[in-house]
TORLO-349644 format. One line per field, with one value per atom (N, C-alpha, C, O): residue in one letter; atom name; x, y, z. Coordinates in nm, 3 decimals, padded with zeros to 5 digits, m for minus. Each point is the difference from the previous one (the first is absolute). Example, Ala and Ser with C-alpha at 12.3 -4.5 7.8 and 13.67 -1.06 7.14 Angstrom:
<pts>
type = c(a|a|a|a|s|s|s|s)
atom = c(N|CA|C|O|N|CA|C|O)
px = c(01.319|m00.089|00.090|00.104|m00.139|00.082|m00.077|00.051)
py = c(m00.569|00.119|00.120|m00.002|00.107|00.119|00.109|00.111)
pz = c(00.780|00.000|00.000|00.066|m00.138|00.006|00.073|00.017)
</pts>
This chain:
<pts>
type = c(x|x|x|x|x|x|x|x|x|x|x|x|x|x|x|x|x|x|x|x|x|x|x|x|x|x|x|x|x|x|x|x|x|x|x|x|x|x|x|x|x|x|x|x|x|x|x|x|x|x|x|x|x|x|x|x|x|x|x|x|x|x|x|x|x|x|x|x|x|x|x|x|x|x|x|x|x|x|x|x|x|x|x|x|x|x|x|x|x|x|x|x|x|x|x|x|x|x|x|x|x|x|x|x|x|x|x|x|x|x|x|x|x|x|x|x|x|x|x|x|x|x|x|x|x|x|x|x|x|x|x|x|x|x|x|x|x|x|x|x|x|x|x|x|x|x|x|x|x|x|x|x|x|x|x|x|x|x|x|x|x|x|x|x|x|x|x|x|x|x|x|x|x|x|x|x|x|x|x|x|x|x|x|x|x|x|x|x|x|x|x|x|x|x|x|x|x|x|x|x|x|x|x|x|x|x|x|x|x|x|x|x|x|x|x|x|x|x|x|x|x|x|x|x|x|x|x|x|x|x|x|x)
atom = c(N|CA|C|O|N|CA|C|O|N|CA|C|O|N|CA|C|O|N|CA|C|O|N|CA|C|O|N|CA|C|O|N|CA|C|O|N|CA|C|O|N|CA|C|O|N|CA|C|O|N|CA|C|O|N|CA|C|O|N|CA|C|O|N|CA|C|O|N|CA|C|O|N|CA|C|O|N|CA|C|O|N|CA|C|O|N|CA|C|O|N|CA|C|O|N|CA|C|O|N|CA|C|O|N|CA|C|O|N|CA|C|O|N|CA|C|O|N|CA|C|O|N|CA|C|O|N|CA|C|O|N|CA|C|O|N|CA|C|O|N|CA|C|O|N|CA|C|O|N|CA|C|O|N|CA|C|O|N|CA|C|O|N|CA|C|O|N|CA|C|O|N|CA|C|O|N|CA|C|O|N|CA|C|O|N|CA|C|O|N|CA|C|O|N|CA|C|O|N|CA|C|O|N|CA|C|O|N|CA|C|O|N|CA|C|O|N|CA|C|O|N|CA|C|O|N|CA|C|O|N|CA|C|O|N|CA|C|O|N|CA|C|O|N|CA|C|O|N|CA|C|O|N|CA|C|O|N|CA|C|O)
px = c(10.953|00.002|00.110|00.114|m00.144|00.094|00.072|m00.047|00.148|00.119|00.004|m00.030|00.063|m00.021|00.184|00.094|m00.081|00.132|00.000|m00.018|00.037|m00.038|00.175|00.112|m00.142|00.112|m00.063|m00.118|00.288|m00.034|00.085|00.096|m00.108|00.112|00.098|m00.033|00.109|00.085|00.101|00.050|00.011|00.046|m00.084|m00.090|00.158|m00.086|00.082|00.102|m00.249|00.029|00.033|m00.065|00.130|00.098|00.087|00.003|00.086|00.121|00.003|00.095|m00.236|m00.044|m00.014|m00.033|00.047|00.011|m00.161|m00.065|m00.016|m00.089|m00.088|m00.120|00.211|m00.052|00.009|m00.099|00.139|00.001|m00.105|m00.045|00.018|m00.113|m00.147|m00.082|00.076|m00.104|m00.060|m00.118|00.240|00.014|m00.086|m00.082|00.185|m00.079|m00.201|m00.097|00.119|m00.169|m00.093|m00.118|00.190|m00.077|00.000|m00.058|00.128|00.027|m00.099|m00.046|00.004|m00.123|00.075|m00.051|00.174|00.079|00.032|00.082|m00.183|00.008|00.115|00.056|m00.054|00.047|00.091|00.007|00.069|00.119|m00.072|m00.090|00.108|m00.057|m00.140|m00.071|00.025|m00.075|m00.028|00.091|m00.201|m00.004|m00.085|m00.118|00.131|m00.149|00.075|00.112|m00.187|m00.051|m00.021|m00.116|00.174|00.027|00.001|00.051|m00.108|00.042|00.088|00.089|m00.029|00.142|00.003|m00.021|00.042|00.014|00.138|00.063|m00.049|00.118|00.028|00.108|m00.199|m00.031|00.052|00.077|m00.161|00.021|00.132|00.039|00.023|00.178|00.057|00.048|m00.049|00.119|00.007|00.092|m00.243|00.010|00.057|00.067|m00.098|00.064|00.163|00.083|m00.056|00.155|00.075|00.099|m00.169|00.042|m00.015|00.033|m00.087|00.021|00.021|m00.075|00.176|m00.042|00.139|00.056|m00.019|00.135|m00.127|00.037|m00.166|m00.096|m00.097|m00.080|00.045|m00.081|00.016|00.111|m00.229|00.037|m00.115|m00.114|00.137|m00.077|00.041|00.101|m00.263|m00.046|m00.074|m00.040)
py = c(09.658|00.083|m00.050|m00.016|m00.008|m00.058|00.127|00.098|m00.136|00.071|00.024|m00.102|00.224|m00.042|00.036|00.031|m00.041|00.018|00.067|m00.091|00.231|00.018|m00.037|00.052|m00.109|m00.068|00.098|00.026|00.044|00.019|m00.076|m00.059|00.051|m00.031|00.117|00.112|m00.140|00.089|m00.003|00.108|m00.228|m00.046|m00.128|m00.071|00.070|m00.040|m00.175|m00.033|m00.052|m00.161|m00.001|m00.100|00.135|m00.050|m00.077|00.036|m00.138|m00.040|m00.105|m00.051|00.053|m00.081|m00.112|m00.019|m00.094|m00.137|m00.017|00.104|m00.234|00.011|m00.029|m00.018|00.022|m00.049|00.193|00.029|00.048|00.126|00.037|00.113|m00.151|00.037|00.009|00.091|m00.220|m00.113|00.116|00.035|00.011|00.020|00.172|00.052|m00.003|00.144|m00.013|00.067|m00.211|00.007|m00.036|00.033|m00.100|m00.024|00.077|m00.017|00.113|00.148|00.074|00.098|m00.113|00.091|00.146|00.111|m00.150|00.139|m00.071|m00.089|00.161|m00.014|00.131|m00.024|00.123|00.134|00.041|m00.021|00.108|00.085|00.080|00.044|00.012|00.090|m00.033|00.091|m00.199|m00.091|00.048|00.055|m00.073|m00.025|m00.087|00.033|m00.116|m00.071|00.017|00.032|m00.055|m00.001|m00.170|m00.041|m00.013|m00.143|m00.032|00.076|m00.182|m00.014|00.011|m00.010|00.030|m00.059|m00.134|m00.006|m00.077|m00.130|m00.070|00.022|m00.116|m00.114|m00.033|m00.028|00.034|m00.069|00.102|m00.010|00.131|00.132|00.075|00.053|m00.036|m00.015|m00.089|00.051|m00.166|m00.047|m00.004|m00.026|00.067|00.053|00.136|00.046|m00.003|00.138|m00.024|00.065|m00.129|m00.044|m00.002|00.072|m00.222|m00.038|00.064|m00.053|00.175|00.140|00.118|00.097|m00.110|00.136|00.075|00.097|m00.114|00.064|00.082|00.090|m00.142|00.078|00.063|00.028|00.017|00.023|00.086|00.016|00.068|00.096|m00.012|00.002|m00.013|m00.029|00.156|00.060|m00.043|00.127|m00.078|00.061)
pz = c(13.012|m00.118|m00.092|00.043|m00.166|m00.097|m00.086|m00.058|00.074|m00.046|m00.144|m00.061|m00.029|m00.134|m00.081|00.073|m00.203|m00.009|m00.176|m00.081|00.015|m00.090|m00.155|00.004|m00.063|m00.072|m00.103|m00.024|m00.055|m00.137|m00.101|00.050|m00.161|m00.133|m00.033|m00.038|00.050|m00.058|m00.066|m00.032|m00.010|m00.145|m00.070|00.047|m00.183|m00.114|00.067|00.061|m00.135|00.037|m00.104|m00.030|m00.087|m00.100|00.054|00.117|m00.134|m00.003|00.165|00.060|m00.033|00.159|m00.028|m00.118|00.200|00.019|m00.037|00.012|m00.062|m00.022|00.191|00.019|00.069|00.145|m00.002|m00.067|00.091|00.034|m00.117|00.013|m00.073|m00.070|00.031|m00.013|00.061|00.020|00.132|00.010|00.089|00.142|00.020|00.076|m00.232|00.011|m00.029|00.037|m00.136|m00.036|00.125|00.016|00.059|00.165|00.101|00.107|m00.143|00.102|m00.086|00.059|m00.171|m00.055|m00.074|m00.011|m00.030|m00.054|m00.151|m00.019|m00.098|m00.112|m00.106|m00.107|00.166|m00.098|00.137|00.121|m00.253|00.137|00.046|m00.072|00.234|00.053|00.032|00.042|m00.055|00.064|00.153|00.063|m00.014|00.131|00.110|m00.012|00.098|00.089|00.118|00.040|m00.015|00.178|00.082|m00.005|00.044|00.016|00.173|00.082|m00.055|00.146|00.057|m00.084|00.208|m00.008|00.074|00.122|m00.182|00.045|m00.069|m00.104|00.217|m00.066|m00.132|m00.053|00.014|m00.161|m00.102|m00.096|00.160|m00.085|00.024|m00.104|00.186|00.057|m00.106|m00.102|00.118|m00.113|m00.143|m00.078|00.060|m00.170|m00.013|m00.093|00.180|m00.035|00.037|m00.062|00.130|m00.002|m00.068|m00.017|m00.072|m00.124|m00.137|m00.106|00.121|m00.125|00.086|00.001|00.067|00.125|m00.140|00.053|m00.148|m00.059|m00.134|m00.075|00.074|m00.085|00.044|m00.088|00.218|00.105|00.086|00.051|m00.011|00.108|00.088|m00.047|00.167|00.103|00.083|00.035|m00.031|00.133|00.117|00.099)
</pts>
């Protein structure tokens, strides 16, 4: 059974590196308060890493 991991946005990508940018558009979080539903896999762990300071993970 695959594990799932739900990420929201929760600050604005104003003033973000254009790589933390790039990172929120591959995590599928366009608007604040955004929300998906994502695997949890390796892949999907270190993006959220690398914006975990704009992000809230349930």
């Amino acid at each position: 059974m695959s594990s799932q991991v739900s990420v929201k946005l929760v600050k604005s990508k104003i003033g973000c590196t254009p790589k933390q940018k790039a990172t929120l558009e591959a995590l599928g979080l366009k608007r604040i308060r955004q929300e998906k539903v994502l695997p949890d896999s390796p892949a999907v762990r270190g993006m959220i890493f690398k914006v975990s300071h704009l992000v809230e993970v349930k």
